[in-house]
N, C-alpha and C positions, 0 to 999 in steps of 0.2 A: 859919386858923380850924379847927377841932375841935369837930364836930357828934355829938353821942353818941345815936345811934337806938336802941338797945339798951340793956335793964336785967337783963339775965342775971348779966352778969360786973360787977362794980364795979369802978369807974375813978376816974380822980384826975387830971380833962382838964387841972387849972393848973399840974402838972408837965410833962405833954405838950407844951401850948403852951410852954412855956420852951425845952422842948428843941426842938421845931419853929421855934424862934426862934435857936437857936444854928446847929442844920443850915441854916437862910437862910444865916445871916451866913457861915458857913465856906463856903457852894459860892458864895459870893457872888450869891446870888439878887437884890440889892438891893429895888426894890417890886415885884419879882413875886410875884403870891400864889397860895398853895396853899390847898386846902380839905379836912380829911381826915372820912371821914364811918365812925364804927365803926357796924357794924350787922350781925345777927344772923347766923346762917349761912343759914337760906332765903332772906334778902336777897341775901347776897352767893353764893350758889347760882345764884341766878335770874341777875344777872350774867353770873358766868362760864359759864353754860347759853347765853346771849345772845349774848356778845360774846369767847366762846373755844371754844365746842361744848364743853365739860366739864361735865358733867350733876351735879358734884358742888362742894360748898364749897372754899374756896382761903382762906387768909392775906391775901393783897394783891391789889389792881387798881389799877391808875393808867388813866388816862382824861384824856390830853394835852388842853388845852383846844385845839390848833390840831397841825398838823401840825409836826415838829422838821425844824430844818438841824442839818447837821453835817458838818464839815471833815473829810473824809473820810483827806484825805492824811497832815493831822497826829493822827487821832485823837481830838482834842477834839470834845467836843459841849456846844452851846448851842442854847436854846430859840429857836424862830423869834419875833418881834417882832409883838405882835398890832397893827392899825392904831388898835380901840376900846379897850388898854389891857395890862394889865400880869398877865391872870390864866393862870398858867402848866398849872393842871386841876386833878381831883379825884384821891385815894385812897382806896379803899374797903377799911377794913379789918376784920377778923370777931375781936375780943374773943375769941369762944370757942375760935375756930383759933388763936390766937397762944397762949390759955394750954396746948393742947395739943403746940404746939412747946415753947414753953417746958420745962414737964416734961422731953420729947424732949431740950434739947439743955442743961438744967440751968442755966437763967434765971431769971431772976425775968419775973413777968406783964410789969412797967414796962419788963425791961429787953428782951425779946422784943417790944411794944406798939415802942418807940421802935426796935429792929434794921428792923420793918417798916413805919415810919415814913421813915426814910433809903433803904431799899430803892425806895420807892414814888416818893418825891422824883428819883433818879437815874432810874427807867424816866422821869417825867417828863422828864428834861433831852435826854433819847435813847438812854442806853442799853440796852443787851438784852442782859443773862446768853444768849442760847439762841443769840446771833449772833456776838458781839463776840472769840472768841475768850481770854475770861478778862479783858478790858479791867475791865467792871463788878466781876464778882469782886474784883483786882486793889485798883481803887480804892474799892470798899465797903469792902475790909478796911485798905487807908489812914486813913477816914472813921471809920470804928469808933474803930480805936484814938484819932485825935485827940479823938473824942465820949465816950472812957468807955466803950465798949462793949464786950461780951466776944465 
């Protein structure tokens, strides 16, 4: 689901949710559901002020609905199995930070919206660019390319 808190930037959420709909099927999420919520940069300031000590706006949050396992030995990661059901967490992302990457790294709004869409999805599943040793990198950039992305 794609909750648009924000009227800043214009968006075009029934392309999003398609593409949030293929990123399921390829990591094989089956009925586990994601919730992504776009919303302005003091929104998502307040956030990562809260829940990372960075006083300032950021691109993406993910917000694991439960705590992750992960098969440490082989490297895979999958979402832990909630008892009341199947919701894997939220992503909080900032319209206005993305079109500011975008520029940066010569995307289109849509196609920088959906790189931090994917990105958000994998922190949910367990991984961590800051820990993993390039594991996420790695396979975000697997993920891209099979999605279309630059």
């Amino acid at each position: 689901m794609i909750l648009n808190r924000q009227r800043r930037v214009p968006i075009q959420p029934a392309g999003l949710s398609r593409f949030l709909a293929r990123v399921r099927r390829e990591l094989q999420l089956g009925r586990r559901e994601v919730t992504i919520c776009l919303m302005n940069d003091a929104e998502i300031a307040g956030l990562n002020s809260r829940f990372r000590g960075k006083r300032k706006p950021t691109d993406v949050l993910s917000f694991p609905a439960e705590a992750l396992n992960s098969n440490a030995g082989n490297g895979r990661h999958r979402p832990a199995k909630r008892a009341s059901g199947n919701y894997l967490g939220d992503i909080a992302i900032s319209p206005a930070a993305a079109r500011r990457n975008a520029r940066r790294y010569g995307r289109t709004l849509d196609e920088e919206l959906r790189v931090l869409m994917l990105h958000g999805v994998l922190h949910l599943l367990g991984y961590d660019h800051e820990a993993d040793d390039g594991q996420m990198e790695r396979t975000e950039a697997r993920l891209r390319r099979r999605l279309g992305l630059a």
